[in-house]
C-alpha positions in Angstrom: 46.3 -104.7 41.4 49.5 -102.8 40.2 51.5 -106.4 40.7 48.5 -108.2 38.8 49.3 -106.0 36.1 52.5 -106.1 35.9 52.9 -109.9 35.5 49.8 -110.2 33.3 51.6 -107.8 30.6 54.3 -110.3 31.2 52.8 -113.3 30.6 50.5 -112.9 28.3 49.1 -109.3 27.9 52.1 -107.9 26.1 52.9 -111.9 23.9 49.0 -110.8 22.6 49.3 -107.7 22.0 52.7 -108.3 19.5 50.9 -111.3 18.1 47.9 -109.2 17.8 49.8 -106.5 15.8 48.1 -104.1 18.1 51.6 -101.9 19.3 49.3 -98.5 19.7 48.0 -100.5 23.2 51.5 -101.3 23.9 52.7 -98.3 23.6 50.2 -97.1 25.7 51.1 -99.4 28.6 54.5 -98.1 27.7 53.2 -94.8 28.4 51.6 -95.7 31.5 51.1 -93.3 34.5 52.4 -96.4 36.4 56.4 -96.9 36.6 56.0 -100.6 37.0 53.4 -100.8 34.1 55.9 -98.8 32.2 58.8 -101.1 33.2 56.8 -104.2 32.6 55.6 -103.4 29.5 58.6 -101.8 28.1 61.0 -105.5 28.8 57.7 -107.3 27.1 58.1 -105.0 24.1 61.9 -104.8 24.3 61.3 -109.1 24.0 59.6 -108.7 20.3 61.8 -106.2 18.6 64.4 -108.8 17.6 61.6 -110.1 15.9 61.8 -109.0 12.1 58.2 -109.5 11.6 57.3 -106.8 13.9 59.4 -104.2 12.8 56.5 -103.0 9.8 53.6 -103.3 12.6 55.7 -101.3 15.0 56.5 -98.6 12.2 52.9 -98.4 11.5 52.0 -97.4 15.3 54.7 -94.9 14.9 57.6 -96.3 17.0 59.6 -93.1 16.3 57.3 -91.4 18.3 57.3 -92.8 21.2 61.3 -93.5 20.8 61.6 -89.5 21.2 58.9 -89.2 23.9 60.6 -91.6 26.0 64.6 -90.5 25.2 62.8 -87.4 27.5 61.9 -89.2 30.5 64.2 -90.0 33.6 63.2 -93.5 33.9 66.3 -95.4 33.0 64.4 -98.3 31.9 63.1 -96.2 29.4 66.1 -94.6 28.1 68.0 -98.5 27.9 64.9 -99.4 25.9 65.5 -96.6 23.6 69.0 -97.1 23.2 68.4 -100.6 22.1 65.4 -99.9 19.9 67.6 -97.7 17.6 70.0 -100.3 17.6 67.4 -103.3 16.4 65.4 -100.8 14.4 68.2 -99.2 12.8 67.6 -100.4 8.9 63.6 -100.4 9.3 63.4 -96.8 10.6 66.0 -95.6 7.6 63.9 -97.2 5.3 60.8 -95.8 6.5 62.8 -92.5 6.2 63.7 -91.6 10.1 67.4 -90.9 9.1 67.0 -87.6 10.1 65.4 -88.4 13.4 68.3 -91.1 14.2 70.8 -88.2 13.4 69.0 -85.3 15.9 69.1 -88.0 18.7 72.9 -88.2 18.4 73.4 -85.1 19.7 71.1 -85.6 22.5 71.7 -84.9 26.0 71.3 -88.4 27.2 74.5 -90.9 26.6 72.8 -94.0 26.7 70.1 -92.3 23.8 73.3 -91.1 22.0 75.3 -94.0 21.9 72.0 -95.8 20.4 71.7 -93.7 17.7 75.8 -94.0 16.9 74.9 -97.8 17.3 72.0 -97.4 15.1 73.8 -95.0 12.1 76.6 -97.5 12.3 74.5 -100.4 11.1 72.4 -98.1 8.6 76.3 -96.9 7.4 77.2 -100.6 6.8 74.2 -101.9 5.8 72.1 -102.2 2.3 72.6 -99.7 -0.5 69.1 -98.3 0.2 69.5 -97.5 3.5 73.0 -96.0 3.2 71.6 -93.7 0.4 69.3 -92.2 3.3 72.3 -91.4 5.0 73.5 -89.4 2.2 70.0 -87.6 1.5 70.0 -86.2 5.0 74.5 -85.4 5.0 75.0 -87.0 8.0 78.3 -86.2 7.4 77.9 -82.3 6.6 75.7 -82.6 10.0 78.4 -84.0 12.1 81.1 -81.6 10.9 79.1 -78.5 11.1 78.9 -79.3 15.3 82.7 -78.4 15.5 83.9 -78.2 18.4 81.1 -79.2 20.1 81.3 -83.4 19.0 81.2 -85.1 22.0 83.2 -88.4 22.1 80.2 -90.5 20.1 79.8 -88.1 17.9 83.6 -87.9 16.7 83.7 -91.9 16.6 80.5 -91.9 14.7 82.4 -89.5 12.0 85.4 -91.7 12.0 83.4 -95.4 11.5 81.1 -93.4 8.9 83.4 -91.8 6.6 84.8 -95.3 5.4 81.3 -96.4 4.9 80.0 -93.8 3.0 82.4 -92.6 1.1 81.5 -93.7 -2.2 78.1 -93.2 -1.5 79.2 -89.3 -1.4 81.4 -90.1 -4.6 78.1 -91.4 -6.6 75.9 -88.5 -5.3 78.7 -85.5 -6.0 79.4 -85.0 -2.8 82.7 -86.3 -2.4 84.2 -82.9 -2.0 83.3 -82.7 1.6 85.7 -85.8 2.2 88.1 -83.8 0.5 88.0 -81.1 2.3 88.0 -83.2 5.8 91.1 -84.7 4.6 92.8 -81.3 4.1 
């Protein structure tokens, strides 16, 4: 029954549901009690994220949601599927205003789940005005320093690409002085 299920998500359970809009009974299947339902239906779901039209329906069934839940589990399947959700949902989740989220799971215990947030704050760093500005709102900057000592190897990357990017983003909002004082 298990393997029924798994190739009907597969085939055609999981290509419906996307084109169905219906991503709350994905992420249920996602969610499943079942590791291979889980698997199954996290590749099918993995398949439609590249797809731009999606990325509103997904933020609507609160994909950031189940992006923490599953950065928790021990499945590896599911952390990999996190990592490259940040990455492709980087600019929607900024604009829906997740900033903050994407910068708490860059501290995260995981590496995979950290280096998809870096990925993802990268591409929200160098990408539209409006989405950079969120950036800003939330100091990623101020929030990277503060850890000190305790940057990891991401995290001290992430503050060398994003400086560059941002930095007259801080100019126009007054915040420039915190460069400043980094460069000093």
């Amino acid at each position: 029954m298990i393997e029924y299920a798994v190739k009907a998500i597969g085939d055609w359970i999981g290509p419906d549901l996307a084109l169905l809009n219906d991503f709350p009974k994905f992420f249920s299947l996602v969610e499943h009690a079942k590791k291979p339902i889980q698997t199954a239906a996290m590749i099918a779901l993995k398949q439609n994220l590249m797809n731009a039209d999606y990325h509103e329906s997904l933020e609507k069934a609160n994909i950031i949601s189940l992006l923490r839940s599953l950065s928790n589990s021990d499945n590896s399947e599911a952390l990999d599927f996190v990592a490259r959700a940040l990455e492709v949902l980087a600019l929607s989740l900024a604009r829906n205003g997740h900033a903050s989220d994407i910068i708490d799971l860059v501290a995260h215990k995981e590496p995979k789940v950290r280096d998809g947030a870096a990925t993802a704050l990268k591409t929200i760093g160098s990408g539209p005005t409006p989405e950079r500005k969120h950036l800003v709102e939330k100091d990623i900057i101020r929030n990277l320093v503060a850890r000190g000592d305790r940057l990891d190897q991401t995290q001290a990357d992430l503050l060398a690409a994003i400086i560059p990017m941002l930095a007259c983003d801080y100019l126009e909002a007054g915040k420039i002085a915190l460069i400043f004082m980094l460069v000093e």
